[in-house]
C-alpha positions as CSV (number, residue, x, y, z in Angstrom):
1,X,0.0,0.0,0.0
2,X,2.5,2.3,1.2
3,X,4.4,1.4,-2.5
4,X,1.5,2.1,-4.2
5,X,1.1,5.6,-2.8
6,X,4.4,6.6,-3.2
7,X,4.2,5.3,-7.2
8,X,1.1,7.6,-7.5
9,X,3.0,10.3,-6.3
10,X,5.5,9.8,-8.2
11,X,4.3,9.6,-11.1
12,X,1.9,12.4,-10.6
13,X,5.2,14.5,-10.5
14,X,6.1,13.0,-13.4
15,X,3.5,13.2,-15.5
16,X,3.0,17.1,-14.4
17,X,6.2,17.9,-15.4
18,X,5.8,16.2,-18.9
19,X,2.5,18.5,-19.5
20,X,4.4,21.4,-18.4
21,X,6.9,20.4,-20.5
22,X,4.9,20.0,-23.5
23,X,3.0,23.1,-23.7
24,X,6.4,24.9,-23.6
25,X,7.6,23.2,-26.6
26,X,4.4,23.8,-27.8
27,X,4.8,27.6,-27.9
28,X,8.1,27.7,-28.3
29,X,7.6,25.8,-31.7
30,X,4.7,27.7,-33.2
31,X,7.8,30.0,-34.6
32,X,8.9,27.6,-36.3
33,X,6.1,24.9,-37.1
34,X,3.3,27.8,-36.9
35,X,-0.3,26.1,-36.2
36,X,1.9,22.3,-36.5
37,X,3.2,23.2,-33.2
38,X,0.1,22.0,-31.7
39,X,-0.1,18.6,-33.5
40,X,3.1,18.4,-31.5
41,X,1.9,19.6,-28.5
42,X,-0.7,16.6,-28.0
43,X,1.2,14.3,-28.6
44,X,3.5,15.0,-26.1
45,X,0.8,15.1,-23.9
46,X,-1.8,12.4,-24.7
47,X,1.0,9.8,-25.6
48,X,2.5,9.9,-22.0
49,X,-0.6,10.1,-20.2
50,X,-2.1,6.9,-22.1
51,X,0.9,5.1,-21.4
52,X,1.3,5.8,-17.5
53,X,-2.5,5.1,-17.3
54,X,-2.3,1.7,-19.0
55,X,0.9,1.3,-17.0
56,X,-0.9,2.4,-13.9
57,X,-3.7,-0.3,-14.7
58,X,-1.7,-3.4,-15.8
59,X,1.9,-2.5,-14.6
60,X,2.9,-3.5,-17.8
61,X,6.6,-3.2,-18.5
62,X,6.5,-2.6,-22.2
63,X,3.7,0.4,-21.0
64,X,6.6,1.5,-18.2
65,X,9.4,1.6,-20.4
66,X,7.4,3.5,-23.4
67,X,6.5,6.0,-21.3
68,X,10.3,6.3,-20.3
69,X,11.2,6.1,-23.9
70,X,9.2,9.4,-24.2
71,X,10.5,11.1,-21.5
72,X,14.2,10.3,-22.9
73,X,12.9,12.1,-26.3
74,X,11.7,14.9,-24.4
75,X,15.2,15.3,-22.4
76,X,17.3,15.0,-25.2
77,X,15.4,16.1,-28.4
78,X,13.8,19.0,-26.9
79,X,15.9,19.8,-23.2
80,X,19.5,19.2,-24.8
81,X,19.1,19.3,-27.9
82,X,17.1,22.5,-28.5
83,X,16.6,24.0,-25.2
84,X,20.1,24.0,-23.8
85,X,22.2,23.8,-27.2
86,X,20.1,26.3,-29.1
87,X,18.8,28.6,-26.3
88,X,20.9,28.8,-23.3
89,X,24.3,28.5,-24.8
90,X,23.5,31.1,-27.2
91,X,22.0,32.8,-24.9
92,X,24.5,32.9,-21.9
93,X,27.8,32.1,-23.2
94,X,27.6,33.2,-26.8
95,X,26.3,36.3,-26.9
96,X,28.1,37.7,-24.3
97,X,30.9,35.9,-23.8
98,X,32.5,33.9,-26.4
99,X,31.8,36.2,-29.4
100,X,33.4,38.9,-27.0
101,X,36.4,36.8,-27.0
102,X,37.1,35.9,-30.3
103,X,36.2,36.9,-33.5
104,X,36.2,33.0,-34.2
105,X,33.0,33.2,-32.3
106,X,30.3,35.2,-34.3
107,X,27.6,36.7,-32.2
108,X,24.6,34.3,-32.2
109,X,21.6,35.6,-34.5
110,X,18.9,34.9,-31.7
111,X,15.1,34.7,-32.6
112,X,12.6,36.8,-30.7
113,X,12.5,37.1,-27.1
114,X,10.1,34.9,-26.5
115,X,11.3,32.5,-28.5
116,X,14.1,32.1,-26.3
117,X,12.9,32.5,-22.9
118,X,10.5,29.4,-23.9
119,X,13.5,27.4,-25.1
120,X,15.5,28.3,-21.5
121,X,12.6,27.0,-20.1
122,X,12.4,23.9,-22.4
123,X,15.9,23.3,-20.4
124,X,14.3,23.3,-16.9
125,X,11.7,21.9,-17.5
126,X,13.3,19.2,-18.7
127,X,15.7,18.7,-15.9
128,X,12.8,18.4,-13.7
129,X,11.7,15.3,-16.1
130,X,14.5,13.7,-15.4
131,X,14.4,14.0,-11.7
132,X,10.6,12.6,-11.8
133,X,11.7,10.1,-14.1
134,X,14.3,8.7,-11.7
135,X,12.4,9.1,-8.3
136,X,9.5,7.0,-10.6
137,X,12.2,4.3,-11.7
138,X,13.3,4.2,-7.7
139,X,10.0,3.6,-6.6
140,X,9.1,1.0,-9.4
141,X,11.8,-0.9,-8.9
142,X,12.9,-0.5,-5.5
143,X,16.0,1.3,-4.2
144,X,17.9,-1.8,-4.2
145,X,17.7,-2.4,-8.3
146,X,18.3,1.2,-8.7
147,X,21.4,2.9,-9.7
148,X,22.4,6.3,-7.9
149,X,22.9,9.3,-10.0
150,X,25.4,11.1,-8.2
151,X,24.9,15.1,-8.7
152,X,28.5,15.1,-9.8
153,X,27.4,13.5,-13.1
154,X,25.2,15.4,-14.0
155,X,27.3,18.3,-13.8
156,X,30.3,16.5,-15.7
157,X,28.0,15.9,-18.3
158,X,26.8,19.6,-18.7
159,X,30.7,20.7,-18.4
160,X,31.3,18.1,-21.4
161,X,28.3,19.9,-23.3
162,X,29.8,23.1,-23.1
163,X,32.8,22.4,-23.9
164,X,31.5,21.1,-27.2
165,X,29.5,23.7,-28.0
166,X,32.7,25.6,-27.3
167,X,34.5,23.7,-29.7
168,X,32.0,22.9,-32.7
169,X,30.9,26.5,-32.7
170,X,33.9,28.3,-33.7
171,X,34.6,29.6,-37.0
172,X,37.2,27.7,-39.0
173,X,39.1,29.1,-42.1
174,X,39.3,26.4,-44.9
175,X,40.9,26.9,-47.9
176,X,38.5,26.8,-51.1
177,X,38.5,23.8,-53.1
178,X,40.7,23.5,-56.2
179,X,41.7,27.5,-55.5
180,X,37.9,28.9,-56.8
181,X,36.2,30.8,-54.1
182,X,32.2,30.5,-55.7
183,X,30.1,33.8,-55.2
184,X,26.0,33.5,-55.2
185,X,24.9,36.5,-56.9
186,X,21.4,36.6,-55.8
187,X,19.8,39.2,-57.2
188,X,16.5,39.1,-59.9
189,X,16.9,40.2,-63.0
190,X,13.4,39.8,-64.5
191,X,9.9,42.2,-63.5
192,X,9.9,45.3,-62.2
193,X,13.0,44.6,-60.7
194,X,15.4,44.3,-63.9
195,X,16.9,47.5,-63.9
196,X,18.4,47.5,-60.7
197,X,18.9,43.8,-61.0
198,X,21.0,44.0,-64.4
199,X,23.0,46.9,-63.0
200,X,24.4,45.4,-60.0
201,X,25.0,41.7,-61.8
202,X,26.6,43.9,-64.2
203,X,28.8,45.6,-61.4
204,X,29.2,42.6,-60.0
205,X,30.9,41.1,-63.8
206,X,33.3,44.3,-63.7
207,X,34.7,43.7,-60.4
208,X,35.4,40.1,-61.2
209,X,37.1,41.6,-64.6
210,X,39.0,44.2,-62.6
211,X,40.7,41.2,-60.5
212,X,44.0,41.0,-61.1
213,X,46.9,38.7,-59.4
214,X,44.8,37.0,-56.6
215,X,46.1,33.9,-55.0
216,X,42.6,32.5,-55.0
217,X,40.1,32.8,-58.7
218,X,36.5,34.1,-57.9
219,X,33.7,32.3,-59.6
220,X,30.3,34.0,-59.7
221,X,27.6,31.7,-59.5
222,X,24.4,33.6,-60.8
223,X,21.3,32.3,-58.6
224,X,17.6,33.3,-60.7
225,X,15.5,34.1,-57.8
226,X,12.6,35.0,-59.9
227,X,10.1,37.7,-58.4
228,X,8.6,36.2,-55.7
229,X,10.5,36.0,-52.4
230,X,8.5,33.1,-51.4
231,X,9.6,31.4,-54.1
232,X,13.8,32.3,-53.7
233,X,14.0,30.2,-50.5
234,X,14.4,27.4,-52.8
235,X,17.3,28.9,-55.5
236,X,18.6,30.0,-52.8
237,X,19.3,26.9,-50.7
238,X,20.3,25.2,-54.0
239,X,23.2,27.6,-54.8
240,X,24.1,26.8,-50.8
241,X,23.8,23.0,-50.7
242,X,24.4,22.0,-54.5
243,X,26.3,24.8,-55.6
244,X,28.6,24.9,-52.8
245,X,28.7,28.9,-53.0
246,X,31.5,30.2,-50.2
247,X,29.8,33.7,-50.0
248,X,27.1,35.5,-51.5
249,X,26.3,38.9,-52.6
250,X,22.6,40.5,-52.9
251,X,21.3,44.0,-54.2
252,X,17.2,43.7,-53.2
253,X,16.1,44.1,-49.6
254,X,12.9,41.4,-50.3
255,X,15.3,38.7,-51.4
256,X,18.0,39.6,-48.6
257,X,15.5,39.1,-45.9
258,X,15.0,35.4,-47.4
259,X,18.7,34.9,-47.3
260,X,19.7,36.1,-44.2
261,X,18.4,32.9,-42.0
262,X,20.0,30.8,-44.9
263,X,23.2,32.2,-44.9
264,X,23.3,32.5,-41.3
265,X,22.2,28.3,-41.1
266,X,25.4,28.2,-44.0
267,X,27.9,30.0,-41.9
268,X,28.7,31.9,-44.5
269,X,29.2,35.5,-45.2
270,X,26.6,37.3,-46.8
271,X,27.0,41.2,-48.2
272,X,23.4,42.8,-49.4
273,X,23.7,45.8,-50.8
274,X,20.3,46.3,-49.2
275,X,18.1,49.4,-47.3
276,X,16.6,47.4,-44.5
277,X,18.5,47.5,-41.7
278,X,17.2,44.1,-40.1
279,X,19.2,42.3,-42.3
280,X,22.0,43.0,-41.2
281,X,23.5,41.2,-37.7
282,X,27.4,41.6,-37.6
283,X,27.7,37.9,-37.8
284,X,27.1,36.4,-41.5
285,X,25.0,38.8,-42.7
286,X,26.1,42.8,-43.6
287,X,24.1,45.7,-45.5
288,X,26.7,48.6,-46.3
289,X,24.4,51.3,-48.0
290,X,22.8,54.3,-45.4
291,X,19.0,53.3,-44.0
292,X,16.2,54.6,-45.3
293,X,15.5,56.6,-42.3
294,X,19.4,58.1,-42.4
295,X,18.4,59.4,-45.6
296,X,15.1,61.1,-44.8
297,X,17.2,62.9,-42.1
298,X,19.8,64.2,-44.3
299,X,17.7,64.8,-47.1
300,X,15.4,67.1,-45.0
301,X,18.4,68.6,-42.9
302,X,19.4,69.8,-46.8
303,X,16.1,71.1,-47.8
304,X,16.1,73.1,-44.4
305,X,19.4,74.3,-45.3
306,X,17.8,75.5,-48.3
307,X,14.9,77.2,-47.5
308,X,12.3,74.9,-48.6
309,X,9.3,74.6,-47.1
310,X,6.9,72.9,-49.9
311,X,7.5,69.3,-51.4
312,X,6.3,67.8,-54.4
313,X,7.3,63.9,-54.4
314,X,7.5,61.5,-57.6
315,X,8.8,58.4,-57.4
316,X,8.5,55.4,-59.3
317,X,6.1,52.7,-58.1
318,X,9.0,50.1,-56.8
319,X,9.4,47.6,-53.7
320,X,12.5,49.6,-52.5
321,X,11.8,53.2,-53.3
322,X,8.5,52.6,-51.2
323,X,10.6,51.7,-47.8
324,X,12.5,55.4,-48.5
325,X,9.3,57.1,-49.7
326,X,7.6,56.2,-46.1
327,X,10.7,57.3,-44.5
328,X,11.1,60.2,-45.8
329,X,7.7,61.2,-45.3
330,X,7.9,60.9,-41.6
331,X,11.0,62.9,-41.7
332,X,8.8,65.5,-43.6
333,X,6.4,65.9,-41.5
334,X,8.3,65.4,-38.2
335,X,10.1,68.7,-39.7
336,X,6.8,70.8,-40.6
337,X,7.4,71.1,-44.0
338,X,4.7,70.4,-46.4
339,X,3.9,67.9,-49.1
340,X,1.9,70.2,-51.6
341,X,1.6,67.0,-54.4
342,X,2.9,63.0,-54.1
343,X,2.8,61.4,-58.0
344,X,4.1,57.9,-58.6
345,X,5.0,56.5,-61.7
346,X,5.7,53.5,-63.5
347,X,9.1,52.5,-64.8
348,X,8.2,52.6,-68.3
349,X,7.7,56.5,-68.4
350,X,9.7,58.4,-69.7
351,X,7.8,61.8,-70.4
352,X,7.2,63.5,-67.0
353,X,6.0,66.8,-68.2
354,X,2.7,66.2,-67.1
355,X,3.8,65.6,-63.6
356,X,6.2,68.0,-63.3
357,X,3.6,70.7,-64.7
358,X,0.9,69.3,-61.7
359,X,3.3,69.7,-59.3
360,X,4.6,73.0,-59.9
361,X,0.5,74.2,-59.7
């Protein structure tokens, strides 16, 4: 009787800290997995509750070590695997420690907040599995059949974990293969983005020409990303995996914003000659033109400087010029100057007397 109780409670523990558990990995995979997550979620749930019931009913060893089974998957899938190796390390030691070290140690690109936090929690949580797990094993079986987990193990084997995340997660130089250092050019060429798309492949060809005496040869390696973002992901991971590309260059914002995770997943450097400052995070990924809201300020500090006080604005209807229209308009207004006319036009005009005329009215 008095066995009995102490299985129920441990169990109860057990089980508790499994649901706990679960729901956090539940959340902290709906960035990922989106409305999968909870798919996920219930089975991590319902699975370990039907087994410690029929276990609780029969006590059934294949029902007893199942639901172990699934609080192994939980401890080292989700607790190790993602929570401590993809949260807390990041987190605590290499965003503020190692990348302050070493330049062999880029600063992690972390995803939102709570994104995190979850996955730290993942961690605990899942240390407290284990602990249920064991005092549930120890009751089951008896003290006698049980082995002792000394503390001291458990922190040798977080010291070993550390160290090799210290060891696998530092940058290492390699020499390219066969001399040929490959460049993704990803950039689209086609739509309303082929004029600045053609110009900066084209720039891209001239530097390449300009080359002269290197000890390694530059390849380009042109990647079509079409004209829908949603669709580059895929050209994109191509030129990575197949192609084999040892750095990339990119001249549109939309696309740069699909290959900053992918670069950043590569380890590889990644330039984007891009306006939206998000893209950039001093690790893989670097923008190196002025933001769109650094050149609203400037622009308007010179029209001050001027003596202008009314604004006319035409700009062509395109993806990029409308991030630096909107900033600029802020910047406008913000000053207390005045937008007397806003046009936009298409980038197959080429007469703008009309406009011009409108505005000037």
């Amino acid at each position: 009787m008095t066995q009995d109780l102490g299985l129920h409670r441990a169990a109860r523990r057990s089980l508790l800290s499994m649901g706990v558990t679960a729901a956090l990995i539940t959340i902290n995979h709906l960035y990922a997995l989106g409305p999968k997550a909870f798919g996920l979620g219930v089975v991590l749930i319902v699975a370990p509750t039907l087994l410690l019931w029929w276990f609780k009913r029969t006590r059934s060893n294949v029902a007893f070590g199942s639901y172990l089974l699934m609080n192994l998957w939980v401890v080292i899938g989700f607790g190790l695997l993602k929570g401590l190796w993809k949260s807390v390390l990041p987190v605590f030691a290499g965003t503020p420690l190692l990348s302050a070290l070493s330049t062999s140690y880029p600063r992690p690109t972390l995803a939102p907040v709570w994104v995190e936090v979850t996955g730290v929690a993942i961690f605990i949580g899942s240390a407290f599995i284990a602990a249920f797990a064991y005092q549930l094993v120890r009751t089951w079986w008896g003290t006698a059949r049980a082995s002792v987990l000394p503390a001291s193990a458990g922190v040798l084997a977080f010291g070993v974990i550390v160290v090799a995340y210290v060891a696998t997660n530092r940058d290492r130089w390699v020499a390219p293969s066969n001399g040929i250092v490959k460049i993704g050019v990803i950039v689209p060429t086609g739509g309303p983005y082929a004029v600045l798309g053609n110009s900066f492949l084209k720039a891209v060809q001239m530097a390449q020409s300009d080359l002269r005496g290197t000890k390694y040869r530059y390849q380009l390696v042109l990647v079509d990303v079409g004209q829908d973002p949603g669709q580059a992901r895929t050209a994109i991971l191509h030129a990575i995996r197949d192609e084999r590309v040892d750095a990339i260059v990119g001249g549109i914002s939309r696309f740069g914003q699909v290959t900053r995770p992918l670069a950043t997943g590569a380890r590889i450097l990644h330039t984007c000659v891009c306006s939206v400052t998000s893209i950039g995070d001093g690790a893989y990924n670097f923008t190196n033109i002025p933001s769109p809201e650094a050149e609203g300020v400037r622009w308007v500090q010179e029209a001050q400087r001027r003596g202008i006080r009314n604004i006319a604005l035409l700009t062509q209807d395109y993806p990029s010029i409308h991030g630096h229209l909107e900033a600029l308009k802020v910047e406008i207004r913000r000053a207390g100057l005045t937008i007397t006319d806003a046009q936009e036009f298409a980038d197959a005009v080429t007469d703008f007397r009309k406009m011009i005329a409108r505005a000037r009215a």
